[in-house]
N, C-alpha and C positions, 0 to 999 in steps of 0.2 A: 504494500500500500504506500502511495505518494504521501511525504510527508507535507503537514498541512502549513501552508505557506501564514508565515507570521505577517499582521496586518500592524503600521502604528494607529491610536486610535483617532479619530476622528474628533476635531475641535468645531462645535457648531458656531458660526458669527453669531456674536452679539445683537440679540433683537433690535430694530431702531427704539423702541416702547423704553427695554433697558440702557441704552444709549442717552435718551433724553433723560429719562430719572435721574441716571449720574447727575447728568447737565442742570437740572431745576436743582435736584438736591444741592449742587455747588452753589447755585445762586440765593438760596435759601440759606447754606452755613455763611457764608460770605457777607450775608447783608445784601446784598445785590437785591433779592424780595425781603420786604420786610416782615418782620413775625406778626401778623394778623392781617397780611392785606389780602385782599382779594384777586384771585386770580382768573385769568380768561384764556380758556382754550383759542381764542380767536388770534389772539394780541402774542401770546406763545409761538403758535402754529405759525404766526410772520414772523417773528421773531426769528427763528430757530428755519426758516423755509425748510417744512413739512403741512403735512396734511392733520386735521383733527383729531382724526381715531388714533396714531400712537403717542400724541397727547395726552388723549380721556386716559391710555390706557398706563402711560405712564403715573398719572395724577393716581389710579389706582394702586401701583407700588407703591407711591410714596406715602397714598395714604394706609397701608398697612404700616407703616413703619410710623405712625400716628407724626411726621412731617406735615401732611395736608390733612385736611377735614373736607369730605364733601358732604353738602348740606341740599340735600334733596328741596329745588326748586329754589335753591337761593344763589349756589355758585361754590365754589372750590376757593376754603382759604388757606394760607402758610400758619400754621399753627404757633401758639403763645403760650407762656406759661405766667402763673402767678406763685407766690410763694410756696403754696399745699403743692400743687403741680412739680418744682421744682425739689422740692424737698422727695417728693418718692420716686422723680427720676433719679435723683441721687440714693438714696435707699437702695433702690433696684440695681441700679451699678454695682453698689459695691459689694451685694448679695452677688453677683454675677463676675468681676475682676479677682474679692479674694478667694471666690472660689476659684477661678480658674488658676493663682496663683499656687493653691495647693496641689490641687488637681496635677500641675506643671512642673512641682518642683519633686512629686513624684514618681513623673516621667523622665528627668533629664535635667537634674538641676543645672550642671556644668554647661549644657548647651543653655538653656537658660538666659544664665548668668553670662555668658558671652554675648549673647544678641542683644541682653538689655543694656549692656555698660558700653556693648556698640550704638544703640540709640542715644544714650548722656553723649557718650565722644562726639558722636555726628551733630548733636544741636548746641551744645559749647558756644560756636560763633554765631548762630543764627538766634542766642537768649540775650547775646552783645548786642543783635540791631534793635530788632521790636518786636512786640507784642506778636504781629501779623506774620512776621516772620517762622515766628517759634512755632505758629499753629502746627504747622504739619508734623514737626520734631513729636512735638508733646504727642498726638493723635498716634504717633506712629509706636509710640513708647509702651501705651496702652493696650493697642492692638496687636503688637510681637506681644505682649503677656499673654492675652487673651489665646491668641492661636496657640501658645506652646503647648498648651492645657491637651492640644491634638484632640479635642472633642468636640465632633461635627456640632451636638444639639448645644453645646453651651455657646459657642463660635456662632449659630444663626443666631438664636436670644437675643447676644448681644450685639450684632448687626442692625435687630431692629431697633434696636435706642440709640446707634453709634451717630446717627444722623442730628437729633435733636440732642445728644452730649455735645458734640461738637459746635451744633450753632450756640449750645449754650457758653460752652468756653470760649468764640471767637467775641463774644459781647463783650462776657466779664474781665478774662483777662485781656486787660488794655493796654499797662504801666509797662514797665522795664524792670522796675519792682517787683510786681507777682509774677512777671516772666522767672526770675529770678528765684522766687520763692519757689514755685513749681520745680525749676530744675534742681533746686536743692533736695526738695523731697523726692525726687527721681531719686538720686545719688544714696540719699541715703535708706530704701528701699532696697536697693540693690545690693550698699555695703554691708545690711543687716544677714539679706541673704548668703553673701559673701563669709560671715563670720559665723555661719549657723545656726542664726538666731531665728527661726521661720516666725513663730511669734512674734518678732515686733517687727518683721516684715509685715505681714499681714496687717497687724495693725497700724502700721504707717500708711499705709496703701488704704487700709477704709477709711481713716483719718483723712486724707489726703482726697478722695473724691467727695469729698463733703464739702469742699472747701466753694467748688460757686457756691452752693445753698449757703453757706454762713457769709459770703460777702453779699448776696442778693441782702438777705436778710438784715446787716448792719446798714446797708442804704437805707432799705426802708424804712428801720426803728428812728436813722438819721435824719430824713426827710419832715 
């Protein structure tokens, strides 16, 4: 019998629907759409020169990932949050990071530990410019944790909140100061892990996504 010829596998392109989501999702983390405005398949669709339906069906991804709200018979907004709101996204994070952090350091600490002190090394001069800078450093810090965890259902979970973490951190963190502040608690997240400490890893790391909720919060006792 003929041996059976080895296939590689097949990569299917990227939906345009998922194509566009990327794209609004960017414009939503970025400020580009603002957090409760109203959006129009019409005004997109030219935008973006596409057609309406991988719009709608876009605006449906995104609103699984509770990014957008559609409101039957009113129109599709970018979603907002107020304090209660802010507060169990952060809850829900850290329910979902220090787990993956355990989960992770079970798997492979050593690789771990190398990917994450390779994102500190990589965002070092990008915490030096700004704020806008650093976004993708920080983002990217969080989610090598998240994946090392190698578990599909915890890696999608947190997918679907990774969208509105993000626009929440590109608000809050502004200054060069919490730029600052962040990359310290990266560092030492890491060095805890580094020394064998997994406990107060962990607890820096929930400690540490808490931190938009308690700066939203000081604004508004301030105001």
């Amino acid at each position: 019998m003929a041996e059976a010829q080895a296939f590689a596998p097949l990569h299917r392109p990227r939906s345009l629907a998922v194509l566009l989501a990327d794209q609004i999702r960017e414009m939503i983390v970025t400020g580009t759409l603002a957090l409760g405005e109203q959006l129009s398949e019409n005004t997109i669709a030219d935008q973006l020169g596409v057609s309406r339906t991988p719009v709608r069906d876009a605006f449906a991804r995104l609103q699984a990932e509770r990014l957008v709200e559609i409101r039957p018979q009113r129109g599709t907004f970018v979603f907002h949050y107020d304090e209660t709101e802010l507060r169990e996204i952060c809850e829900l994070r850290e329910v979902l990071e220090t787990g993956a952090l355990r989960v992770a350091l079970g798997r492979d600490r050593a690789a771990l530990q190398a990917a994450l002190w390779a994102q500190v090394e990589a965002a070092e001069q990008a915490a030096d410019r700004s704020a806008r800078a650093y976004q993708a450093y920080d983002t990217a810090f969080h989610e090598t944790l998240v994946a090392a965890s190698d578990n599909r259902e915890l890696r999608e979970a947190y997918a679907r909140i990774s969208g509105r973490v993000r626009a929440v951190r590109f608000r809050l963190t502004s200054t060069v100061e919490q730029v600052a502040t962040s990359q310290r608690r990266h560092r030492e997240i890491v060095t805890a892990m580094a020394d064998g400490d997994d406990t107060a890893a962990t607890a820096l790391l929930g400690e540490h996504v808490y931190s938009a909720w308690r700066f939203f919060k000081e604004r508004l006792d301030a105001a």
